[in-house]
C-alpha positions as CSV (number, residue, x, y, z in Angstrom):
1,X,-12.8,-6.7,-12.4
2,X,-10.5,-4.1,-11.9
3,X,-9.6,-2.5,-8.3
4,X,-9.8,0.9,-7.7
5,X,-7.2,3.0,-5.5
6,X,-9.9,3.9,-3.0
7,X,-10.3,-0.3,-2.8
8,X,-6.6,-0.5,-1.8
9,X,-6.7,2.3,0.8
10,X,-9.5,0.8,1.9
11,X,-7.2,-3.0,2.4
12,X,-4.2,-0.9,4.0
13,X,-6.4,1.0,6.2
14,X,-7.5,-2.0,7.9
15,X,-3.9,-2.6,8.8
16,X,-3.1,0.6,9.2
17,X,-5.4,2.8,10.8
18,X,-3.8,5.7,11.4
19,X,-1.7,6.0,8.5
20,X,-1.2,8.5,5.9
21,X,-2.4,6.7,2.8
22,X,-2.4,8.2,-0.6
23,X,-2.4,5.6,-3.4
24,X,-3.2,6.7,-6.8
25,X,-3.4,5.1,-10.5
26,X,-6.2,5.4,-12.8
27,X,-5.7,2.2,-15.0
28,X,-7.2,-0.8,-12.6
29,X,-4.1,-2.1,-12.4
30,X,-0.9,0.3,-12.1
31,X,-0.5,2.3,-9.0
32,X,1.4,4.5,-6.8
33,X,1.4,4.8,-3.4
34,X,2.9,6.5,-0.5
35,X,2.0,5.1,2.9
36,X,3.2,7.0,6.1
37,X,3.1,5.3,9.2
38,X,4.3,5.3,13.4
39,X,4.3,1.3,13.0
40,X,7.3,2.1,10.0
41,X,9.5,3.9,12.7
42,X,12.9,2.2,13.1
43,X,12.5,-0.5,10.4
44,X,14.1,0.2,7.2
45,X,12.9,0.7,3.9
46,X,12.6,-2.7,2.9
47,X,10.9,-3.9,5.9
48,X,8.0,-1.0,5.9
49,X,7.8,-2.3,2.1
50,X,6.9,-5.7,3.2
51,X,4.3,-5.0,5.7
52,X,2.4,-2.9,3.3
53,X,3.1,-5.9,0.4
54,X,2.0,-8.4,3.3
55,X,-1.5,-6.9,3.4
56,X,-2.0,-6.5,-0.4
57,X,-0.5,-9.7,-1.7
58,X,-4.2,-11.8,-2.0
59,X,-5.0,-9.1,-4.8
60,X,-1.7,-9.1,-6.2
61,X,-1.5,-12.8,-6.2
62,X,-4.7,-12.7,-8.1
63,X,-3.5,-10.4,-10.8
64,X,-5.7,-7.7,-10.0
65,X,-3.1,-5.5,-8.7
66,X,-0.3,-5.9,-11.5
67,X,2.2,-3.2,-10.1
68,X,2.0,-1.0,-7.0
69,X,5.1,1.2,-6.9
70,X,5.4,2.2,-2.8
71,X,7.1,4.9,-0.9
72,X,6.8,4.1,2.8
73,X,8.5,6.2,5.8
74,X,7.8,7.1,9.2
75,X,6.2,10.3,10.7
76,X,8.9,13.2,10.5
């Protein structure tokens, strides 16, 4: 069954609550997402993109998230 966008904001929120989530993609399994977050402060690019991977990797393990492109940064 394929996951929705508002599924995966739903996962990320858990981790983070107070984040700026906006993940979109229309297809079930293709998405885009930008994930804005005080947690992200002082970590680099790479490490913000792991802990927003970290909480998603069941579904992409599984295959029902094939590609999840990710733009992660800090509050300005």
């Amino acid at each position: 069954m394929p996951i929705t966008a508002h599924e995966i904001e739903t996962l990320l929120r858990e981790s983070f609550p107070n984040a700026t989530i906006d993940i979109q993609g229309d297809d079930g399994v293709h998405f885009q997402g930008l994930v804005i977050d005080e947690s992200f402060r002082g970590k680099n690019r790479i490490q913000q993109q792991r802990a927003v991977m970290a909480v998603i990797k069941p579904k992409v393990d599984s295959g029902e998230i094939h590609a999840l492109g990710l733009t992660t940064k800090a509050p300005d």
